[in-house]
C-alpha positions as CSV (number, residue, x, y, z in Angstrom):
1,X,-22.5,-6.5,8.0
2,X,-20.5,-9.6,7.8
3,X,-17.7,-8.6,8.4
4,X,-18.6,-7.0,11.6
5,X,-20.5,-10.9,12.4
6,X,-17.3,-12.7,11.9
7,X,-15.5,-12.4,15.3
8,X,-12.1,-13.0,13.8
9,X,-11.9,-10.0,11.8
10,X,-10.6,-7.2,13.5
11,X,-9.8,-4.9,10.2
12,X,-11.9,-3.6,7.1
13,X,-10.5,-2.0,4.1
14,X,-11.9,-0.5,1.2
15,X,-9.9,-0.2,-2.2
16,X,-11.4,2.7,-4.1
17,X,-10.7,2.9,-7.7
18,X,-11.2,5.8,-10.7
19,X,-10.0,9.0,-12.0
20,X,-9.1,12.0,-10.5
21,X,-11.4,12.8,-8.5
22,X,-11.0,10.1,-6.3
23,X,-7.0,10.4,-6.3
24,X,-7.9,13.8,-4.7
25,X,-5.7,15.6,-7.4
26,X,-6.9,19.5,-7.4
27,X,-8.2,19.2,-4.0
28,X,-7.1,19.3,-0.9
29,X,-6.8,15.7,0.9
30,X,-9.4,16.5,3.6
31,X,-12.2,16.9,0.9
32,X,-11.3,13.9,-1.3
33,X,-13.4,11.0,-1.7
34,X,-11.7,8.6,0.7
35,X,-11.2,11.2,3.6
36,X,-14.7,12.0,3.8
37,X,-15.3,8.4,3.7
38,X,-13.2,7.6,6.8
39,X,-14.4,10.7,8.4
40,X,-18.1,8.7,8.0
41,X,-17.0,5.2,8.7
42,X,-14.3,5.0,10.6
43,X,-16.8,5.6,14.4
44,X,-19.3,2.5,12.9
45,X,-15.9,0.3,12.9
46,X,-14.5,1.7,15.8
47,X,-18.0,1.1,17.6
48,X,-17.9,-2.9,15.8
49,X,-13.8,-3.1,17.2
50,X,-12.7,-3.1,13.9
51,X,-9.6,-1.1,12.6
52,X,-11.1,0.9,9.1
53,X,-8.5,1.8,5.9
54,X,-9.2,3.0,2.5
55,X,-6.9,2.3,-0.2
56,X,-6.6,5.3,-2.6
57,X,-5.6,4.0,-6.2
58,X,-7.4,6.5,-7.9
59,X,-5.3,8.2,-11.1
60,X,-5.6,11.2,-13.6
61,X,-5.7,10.5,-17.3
62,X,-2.4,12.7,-17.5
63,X,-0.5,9.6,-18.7
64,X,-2.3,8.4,-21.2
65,X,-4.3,6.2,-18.8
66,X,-7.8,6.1,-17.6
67,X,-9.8,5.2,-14.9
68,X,-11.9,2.7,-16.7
69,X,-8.7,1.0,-17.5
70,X,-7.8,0.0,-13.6
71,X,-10.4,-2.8,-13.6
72,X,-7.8,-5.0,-15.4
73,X,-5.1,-4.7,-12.8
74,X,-7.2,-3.9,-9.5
75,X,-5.0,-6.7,-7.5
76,X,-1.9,-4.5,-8.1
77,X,-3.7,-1.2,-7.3
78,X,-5.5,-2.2,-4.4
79,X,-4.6,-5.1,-2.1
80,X,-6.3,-8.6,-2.8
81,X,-7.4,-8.3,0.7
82,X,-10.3,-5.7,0.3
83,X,-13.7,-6.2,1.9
């Protein structure tokens, strides 16, 4: 809500971290996480004049790596400029 108060702002973006099931791996991209969240935000925006974007740094645990891992470097994975 304050985002869509401030009458600067004219974007919001969401930076959605954790495993696979957010990367969308298995799936197809219409059904993952981030999809079905624009598909459900995106009119609110629209409706507030506000350009809507999800950033998708979700990640399998092929590597070696882990989801509860990505809190340590969530600037790099995301953009420092999430809402």
């Amino acid at each position: 809500a304050r985002a869509m108060l401030n009458p600067t702002q004219t974007h919001f973006t969401i930076g959605v971290i954790g495993s696979s099931v957010a990367a969308g791996h298995d799936n197809c991209r219409y059904d993952n996480y981030e999809s079905q969240l624009t598909r459900t935000l995106s009119p609110l925006w629209e409706t507030a004049g506000m350009e809507f974007t999800i950033q998708n740094a979700g990640e399998g645990g092929g590597c070696g790596d882990s989801m509860r891992n990505q809190v340590y470097c969530i600037t790099q994975n995301v953009s420092p400029d999430v809402d």
